[in-house]
Structures are given as C-alpha cells and as structure tokens.
C-alpha positions as a Markdown table, in Angstrom:
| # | Residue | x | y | z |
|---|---|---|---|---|
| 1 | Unk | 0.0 | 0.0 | 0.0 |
| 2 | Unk | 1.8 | 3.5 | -0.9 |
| 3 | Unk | 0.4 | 6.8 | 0.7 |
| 4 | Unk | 0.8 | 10.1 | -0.5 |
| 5 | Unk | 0.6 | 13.5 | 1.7 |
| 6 | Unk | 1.0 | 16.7 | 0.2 |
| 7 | Unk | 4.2 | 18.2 | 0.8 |
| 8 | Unk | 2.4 | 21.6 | 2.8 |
| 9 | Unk | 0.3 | 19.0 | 4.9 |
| 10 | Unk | 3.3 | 17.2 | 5.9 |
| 11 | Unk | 4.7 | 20.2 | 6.9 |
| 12 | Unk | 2.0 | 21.5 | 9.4 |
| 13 | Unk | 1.3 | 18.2 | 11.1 |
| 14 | Unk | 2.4 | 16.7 | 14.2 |
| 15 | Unk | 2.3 | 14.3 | 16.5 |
| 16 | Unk | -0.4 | 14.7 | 18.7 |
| 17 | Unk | 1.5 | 12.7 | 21.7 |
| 18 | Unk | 5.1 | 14.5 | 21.4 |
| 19 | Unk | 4.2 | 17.6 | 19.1 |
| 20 | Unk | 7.0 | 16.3 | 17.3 |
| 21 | Unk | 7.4 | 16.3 | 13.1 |
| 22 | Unk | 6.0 | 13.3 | 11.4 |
| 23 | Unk | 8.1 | 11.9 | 8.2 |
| 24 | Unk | 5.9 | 9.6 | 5.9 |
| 25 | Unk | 5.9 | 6.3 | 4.7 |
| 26 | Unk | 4.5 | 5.9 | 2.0 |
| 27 | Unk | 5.0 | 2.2 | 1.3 |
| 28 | Unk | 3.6 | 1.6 | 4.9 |
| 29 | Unk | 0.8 | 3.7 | 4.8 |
| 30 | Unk | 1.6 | 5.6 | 7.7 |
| 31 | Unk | 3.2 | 8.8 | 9.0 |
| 32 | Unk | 5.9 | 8.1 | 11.8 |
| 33 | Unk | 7.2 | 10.3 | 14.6 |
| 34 | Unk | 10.4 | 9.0 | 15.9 |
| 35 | Unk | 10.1 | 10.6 | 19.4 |
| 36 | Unk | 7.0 | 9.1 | 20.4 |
| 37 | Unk | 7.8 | 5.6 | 18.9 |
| 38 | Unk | 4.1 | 5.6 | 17.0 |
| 39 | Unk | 2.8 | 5.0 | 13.3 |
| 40 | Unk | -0.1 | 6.4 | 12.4 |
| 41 | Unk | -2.3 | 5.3 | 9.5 |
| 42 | Unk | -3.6 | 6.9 | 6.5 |
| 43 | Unk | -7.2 | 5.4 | 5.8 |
| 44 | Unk | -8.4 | 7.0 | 1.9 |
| 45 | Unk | -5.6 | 9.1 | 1.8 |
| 46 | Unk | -6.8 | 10.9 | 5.2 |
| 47 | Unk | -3.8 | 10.6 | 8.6 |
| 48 | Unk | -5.8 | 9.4 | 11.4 |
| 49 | Unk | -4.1 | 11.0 | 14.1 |
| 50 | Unk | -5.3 | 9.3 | 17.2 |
| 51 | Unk | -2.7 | 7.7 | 19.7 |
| 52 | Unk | -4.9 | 4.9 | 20.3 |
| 53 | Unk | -5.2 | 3.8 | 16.5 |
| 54 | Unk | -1.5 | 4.1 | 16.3 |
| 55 | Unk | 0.9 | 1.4 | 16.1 |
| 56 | Unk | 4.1 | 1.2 | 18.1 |
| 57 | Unk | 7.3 | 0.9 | 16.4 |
| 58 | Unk | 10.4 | -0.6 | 17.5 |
C-alpha cells in the first residue's frame, strides 16, 4: 500500500502525543514520529491522528 501527503500538509502536522514532526511512509501507509515511537495510519488518503489507532514501532 503507498500513501501520499502533500508536501504543505506534511509540513504543518504533528504528532499529537510528542508535538514532534512526522516523516511519511508511504510504502507503509503511515506517517511516523520518531520521538514518540508511534505510526499512524492513513485510511483513503486521510492521517488518522489518534494515539490509540497508532501502532508502536520498535
């Protein structure tokens, strides 16, 4: 599955946990912040920025 966020978007969000930058990947489907550890998805091209639909990453 490939995402794609529009460069402006990416720019303004964050995570809602750290208030950290998010990078996304876009063969994941996902948009990552490093500092908290957390994915989170992109369902129909929309981020779904909720820490409890977020996946943990090692």
């Amino acid at each position: 599955m490939t995402a794609k966020i529009d460069d402006w978007l990416l720019d303004i969000l964050a995570c809602p946990q750290s208030k950290a930058p998010l990078r996304l990947d876009e063969e994941a489907g996902e948009l990552v912040c490093d500092e908290s550890g957390l994915a989170y998805p992109i369902r129909d091209g929309i981020p779904v920025l909720l820490v409890d639909e977020a996946r943990r990453i090692s």
